[in-house]
VOBA-1610 file (N, C-alpha, C; in pm, whole numbers, padded with zeros to 5 digits, always signed):
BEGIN
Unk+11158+04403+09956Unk+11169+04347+09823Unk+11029+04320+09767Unk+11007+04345+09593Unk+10883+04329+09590Unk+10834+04125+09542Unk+10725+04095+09519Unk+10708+03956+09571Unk+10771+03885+09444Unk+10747+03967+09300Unk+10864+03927+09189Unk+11026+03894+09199Unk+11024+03967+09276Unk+11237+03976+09295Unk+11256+03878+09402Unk+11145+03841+09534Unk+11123+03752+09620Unk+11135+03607+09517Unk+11044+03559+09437Unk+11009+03468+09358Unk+11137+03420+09270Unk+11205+03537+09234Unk+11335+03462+09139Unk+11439+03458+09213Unk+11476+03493+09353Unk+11551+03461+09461Unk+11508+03358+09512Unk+11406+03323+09554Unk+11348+03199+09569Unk+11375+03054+09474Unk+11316+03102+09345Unk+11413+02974+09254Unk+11551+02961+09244Unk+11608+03124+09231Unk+11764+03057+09276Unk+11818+03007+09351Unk+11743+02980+09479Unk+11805+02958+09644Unk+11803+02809+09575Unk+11661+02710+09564Unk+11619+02644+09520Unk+11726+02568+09385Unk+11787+02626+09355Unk+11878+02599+09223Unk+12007+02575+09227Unk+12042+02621+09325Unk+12194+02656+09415Unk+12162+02489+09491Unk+12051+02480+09563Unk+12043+02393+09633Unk+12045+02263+09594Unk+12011+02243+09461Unk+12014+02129+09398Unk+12125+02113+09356Unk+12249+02176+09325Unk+12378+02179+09261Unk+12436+02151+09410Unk+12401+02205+09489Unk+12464+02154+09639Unk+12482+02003+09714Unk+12319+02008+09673Unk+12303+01839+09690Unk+12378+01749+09611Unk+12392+01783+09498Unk+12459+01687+09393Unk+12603+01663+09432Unk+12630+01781+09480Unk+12822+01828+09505Unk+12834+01689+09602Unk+12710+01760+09672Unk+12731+01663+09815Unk+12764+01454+09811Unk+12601+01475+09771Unk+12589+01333+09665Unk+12741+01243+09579Unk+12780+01337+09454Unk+12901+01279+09417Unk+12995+01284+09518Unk+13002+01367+09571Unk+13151+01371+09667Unk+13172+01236+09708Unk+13026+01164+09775Unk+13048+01013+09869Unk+13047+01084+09998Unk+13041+01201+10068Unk+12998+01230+10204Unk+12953+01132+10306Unk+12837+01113+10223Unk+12775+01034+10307Unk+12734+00871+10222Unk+12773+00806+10302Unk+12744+00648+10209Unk+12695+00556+10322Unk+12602+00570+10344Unk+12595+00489+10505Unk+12593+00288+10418Unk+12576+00245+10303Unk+12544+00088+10261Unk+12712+00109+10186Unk+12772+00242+10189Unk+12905+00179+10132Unk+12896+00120+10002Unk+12842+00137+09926Unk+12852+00111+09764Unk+12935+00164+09678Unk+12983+00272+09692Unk+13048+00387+09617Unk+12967+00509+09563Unk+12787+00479+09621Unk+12702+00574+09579Unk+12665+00661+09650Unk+12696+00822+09683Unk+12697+00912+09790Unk+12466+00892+09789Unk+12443+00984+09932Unk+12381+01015+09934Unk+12349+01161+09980Unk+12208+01209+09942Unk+12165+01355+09951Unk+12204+01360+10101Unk+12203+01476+10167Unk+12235+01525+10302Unk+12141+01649+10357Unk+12136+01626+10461Unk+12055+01746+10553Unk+12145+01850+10517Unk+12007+01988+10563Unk+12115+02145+10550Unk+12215+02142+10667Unk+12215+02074+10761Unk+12344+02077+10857Unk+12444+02032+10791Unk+12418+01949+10696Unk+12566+01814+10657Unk+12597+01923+10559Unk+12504+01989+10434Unk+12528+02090+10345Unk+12634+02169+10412Unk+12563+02213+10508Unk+12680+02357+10542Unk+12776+02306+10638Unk+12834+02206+10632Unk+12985+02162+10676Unk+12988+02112+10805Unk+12874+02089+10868Unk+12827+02086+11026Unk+12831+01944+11004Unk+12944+01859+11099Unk+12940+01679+11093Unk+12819+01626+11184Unk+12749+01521+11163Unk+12649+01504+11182Unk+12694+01375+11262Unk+12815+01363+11267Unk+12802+01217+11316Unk+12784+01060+11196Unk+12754+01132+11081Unk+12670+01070+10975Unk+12811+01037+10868Unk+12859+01184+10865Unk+12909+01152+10760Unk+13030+01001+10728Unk+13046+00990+10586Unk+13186+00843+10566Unk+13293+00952+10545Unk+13320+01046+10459Unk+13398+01164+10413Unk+13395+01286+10512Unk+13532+01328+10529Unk+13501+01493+10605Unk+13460+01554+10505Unk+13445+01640+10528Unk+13417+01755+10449Unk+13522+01900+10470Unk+13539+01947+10377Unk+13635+02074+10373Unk+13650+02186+10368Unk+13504+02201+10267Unk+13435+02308+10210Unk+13252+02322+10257Unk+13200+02409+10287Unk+13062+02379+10298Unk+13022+02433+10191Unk+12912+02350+10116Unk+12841+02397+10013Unk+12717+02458+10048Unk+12673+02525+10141Unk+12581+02587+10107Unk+12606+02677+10274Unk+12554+02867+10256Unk+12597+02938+10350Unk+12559+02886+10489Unk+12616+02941+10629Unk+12572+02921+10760Unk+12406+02979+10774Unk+12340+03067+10739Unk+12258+03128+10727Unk+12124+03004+10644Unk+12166+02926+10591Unk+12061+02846+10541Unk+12060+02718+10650Unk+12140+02718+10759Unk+12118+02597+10857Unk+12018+02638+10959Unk+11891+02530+10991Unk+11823+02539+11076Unk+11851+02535+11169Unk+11780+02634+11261Unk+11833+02629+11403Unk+11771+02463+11473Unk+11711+02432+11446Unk+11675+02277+11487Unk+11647+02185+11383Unk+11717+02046+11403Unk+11698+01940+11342Unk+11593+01951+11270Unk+11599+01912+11105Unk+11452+01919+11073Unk+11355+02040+11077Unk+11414+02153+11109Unk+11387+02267+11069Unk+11371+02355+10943Unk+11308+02448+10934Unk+11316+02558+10785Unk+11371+02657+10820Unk+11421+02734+10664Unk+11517+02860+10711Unk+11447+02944+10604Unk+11466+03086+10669Unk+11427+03204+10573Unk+11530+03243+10473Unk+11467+03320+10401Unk+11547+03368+10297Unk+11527+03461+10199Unk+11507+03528+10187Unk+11436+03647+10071Unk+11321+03622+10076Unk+11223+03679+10213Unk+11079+03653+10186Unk+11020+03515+10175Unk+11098+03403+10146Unk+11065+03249+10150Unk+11091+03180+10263Unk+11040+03064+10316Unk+11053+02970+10374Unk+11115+02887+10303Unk+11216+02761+10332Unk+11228+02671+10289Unk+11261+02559+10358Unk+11209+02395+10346Unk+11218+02346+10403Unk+11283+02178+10364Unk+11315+02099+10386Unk+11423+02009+10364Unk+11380+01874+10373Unk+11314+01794+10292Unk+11234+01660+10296Unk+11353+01537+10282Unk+11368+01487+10336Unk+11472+01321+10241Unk+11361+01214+10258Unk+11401+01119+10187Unk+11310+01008+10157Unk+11253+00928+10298Unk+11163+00862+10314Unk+11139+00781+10416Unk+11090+00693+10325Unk+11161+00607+10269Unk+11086+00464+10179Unk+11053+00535+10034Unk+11023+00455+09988Unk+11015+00484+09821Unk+10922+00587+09764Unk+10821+00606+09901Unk+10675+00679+09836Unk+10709+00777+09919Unk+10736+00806+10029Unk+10727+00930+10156Unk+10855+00987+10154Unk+10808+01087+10299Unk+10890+01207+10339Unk+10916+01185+10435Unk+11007+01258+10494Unk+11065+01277+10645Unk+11151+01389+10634Unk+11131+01454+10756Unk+11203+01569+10830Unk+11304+01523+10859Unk+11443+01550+10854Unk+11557+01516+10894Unk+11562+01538+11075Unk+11654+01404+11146Unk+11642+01445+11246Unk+11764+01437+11312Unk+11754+01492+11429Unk+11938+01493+11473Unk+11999+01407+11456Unk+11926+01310+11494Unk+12062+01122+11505Unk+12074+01064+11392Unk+11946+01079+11314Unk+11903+00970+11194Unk+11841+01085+11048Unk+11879+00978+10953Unk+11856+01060+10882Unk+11713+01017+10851Unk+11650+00916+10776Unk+11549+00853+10829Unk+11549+00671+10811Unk+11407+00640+10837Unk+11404+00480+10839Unk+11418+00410+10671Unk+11490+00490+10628Unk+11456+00446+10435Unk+11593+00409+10467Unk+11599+00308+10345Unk+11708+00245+10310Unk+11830+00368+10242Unk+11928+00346+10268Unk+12043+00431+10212Unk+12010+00430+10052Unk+11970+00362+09987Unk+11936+00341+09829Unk+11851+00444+09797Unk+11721+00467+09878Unk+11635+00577+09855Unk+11685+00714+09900Unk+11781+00749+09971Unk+11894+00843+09999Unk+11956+00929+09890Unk+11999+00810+09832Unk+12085+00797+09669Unk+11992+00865+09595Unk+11845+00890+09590Unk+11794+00863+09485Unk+11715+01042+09502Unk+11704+01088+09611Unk+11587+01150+09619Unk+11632+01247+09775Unk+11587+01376+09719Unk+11561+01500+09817Unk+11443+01583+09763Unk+11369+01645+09845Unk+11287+01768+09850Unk+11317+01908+09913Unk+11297+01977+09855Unk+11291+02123+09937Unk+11140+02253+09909Unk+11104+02229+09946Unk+10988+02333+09921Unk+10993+02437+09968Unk+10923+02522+09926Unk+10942+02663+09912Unk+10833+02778+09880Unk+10757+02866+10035Unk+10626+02914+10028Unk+10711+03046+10080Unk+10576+03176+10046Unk+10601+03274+10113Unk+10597+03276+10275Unk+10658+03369+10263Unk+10673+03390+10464Unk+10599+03500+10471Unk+10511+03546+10388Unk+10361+03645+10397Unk+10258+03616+10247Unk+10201+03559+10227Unk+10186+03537+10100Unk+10067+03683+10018Unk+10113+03684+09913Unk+10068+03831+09825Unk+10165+03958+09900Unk+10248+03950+10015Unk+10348+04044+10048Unk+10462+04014+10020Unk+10534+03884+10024Unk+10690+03839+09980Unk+10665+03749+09858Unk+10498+03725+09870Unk+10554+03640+09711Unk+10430+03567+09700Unk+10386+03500+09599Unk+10266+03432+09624Unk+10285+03262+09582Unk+10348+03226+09487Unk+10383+03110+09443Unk+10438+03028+09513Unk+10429+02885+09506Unk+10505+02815+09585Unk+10546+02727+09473Unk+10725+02700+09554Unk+10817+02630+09490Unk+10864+02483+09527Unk+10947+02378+09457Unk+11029+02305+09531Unk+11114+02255+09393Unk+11205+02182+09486Unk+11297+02131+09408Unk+11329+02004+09434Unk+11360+01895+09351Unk+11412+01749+09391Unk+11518+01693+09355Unk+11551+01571+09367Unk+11659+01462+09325Unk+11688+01546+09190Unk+11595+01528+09067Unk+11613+01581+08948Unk+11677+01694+08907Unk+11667+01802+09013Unk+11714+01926+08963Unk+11629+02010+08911Unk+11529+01949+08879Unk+11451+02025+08787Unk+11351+02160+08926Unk+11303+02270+08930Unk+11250+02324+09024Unk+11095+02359+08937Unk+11024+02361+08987Unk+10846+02313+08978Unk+10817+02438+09086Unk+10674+02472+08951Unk+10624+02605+09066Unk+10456+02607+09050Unk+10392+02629+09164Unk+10253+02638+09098Unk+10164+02778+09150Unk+10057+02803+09154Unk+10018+02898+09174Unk+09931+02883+09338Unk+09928+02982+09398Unk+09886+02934+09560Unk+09825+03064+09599Unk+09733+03077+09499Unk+09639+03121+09522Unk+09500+03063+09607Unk+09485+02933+09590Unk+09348+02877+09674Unk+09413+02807+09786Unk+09574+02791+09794Unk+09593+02730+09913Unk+09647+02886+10012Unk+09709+02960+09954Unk+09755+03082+10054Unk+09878+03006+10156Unk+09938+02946+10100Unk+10096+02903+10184Unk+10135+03029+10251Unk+10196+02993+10364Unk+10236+03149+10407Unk+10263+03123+10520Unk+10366+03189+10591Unk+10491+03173+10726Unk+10503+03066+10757Unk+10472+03030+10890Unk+10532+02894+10990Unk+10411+02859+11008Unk+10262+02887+10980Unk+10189+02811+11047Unk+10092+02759+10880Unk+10073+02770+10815Unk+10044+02760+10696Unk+10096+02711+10557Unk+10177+02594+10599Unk+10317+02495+10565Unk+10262+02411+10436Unk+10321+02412+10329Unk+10232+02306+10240Unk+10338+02164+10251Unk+10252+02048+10224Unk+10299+01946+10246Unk+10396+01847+10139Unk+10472+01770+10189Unk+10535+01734+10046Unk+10432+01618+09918Unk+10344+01621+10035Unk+10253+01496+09918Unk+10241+01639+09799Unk+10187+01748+09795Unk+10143+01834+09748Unk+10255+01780+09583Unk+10363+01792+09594Unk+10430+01805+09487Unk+10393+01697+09372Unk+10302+01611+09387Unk+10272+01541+09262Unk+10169+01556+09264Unk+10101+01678+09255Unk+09943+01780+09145Unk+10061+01836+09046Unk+09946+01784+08946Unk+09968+01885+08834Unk+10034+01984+08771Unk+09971+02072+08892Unk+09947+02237+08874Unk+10100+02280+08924Unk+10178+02176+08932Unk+10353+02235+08936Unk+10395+02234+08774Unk+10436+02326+08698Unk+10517+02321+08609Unk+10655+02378+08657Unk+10703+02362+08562Unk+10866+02379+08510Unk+10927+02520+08527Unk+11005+02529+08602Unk+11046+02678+08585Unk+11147+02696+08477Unk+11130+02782+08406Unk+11255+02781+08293Unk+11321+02892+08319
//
């Protein structure tokens, strides 16, 4: 695939994923403070895999087997992209989802907030831009050219997402 057709598969994965989360979110899946306010979920809880976590079964998985990491807190490929799966740890940070726990943040910041980012898995061969998506829905892209994101060892971080140099994908 060339790194253009990579790039708008990439925002759609990214786009799908945020409509997933939300599904997830309203459903009430997961409510660990019991309010009546669901929270975001790992790609295991996404794709129908019980975590132990959930308040709600689930019936349907919203998002394919193919986007679940093979380990806790893992990234999955996808058209030339990496993508990888942040939930809140406290009001300002990140955390990797992990088998038992989702993290040390209050269920409120749960409610409120997911990440997913999104680099080439060769960069200038599957794609050059890097993506993510959040709580909002909205998906943000910038140019990665001076950082060169690229496979498993060349990971950009989630602080990264509040520069600038992310605009708006329309």
């Amino acid at each position: 695939m060339r790194p253009g057709a990579n790039e708008s598969a990439a925002i759609a994965t990214l786009k799908n994923l945020a409509v997933s989360q939300e599904q997830f979110r309203m459903a009430g899946y997961l409510d660990r403070d019991g309010d009546g306010v669901g929270e975001f979920g790992t790609m295991r809880e996404l794709g129908g895999e019980d975590s132990g976590r959930l308040t709600t079964a689930m019936s349907v998985p919203l998002v394919s087997r193919g986007m679940i990491p093979k380990e806790a807190g893992g990234r999955f490929l996808r058209s030339g992209y990496y993508f990888q799966l942040y939930l809140p740890d406290g009001p300002q940070g990140w955390t990797l989802p992990r088998a038992t726990s989702l993290c040390d943040a209050g269920a409120d910041d749960a409610e409120q907030q997911f990440l997913v980012l999104a680099w080439p898995a060769s960069f200038d061969e599957t794609g050059k831009r890097c993506f993510f998506v959040d709580g909002n829905g909205t998906v943000k892209a910038a140019k990665n050219d001076d950082w060169k994101f690229s496979g498993e060892t060349k990971v950009p971080s989630p602080t990264l997402t509040t520069l600038p140099v992310f605009v708006t994908v329309r």
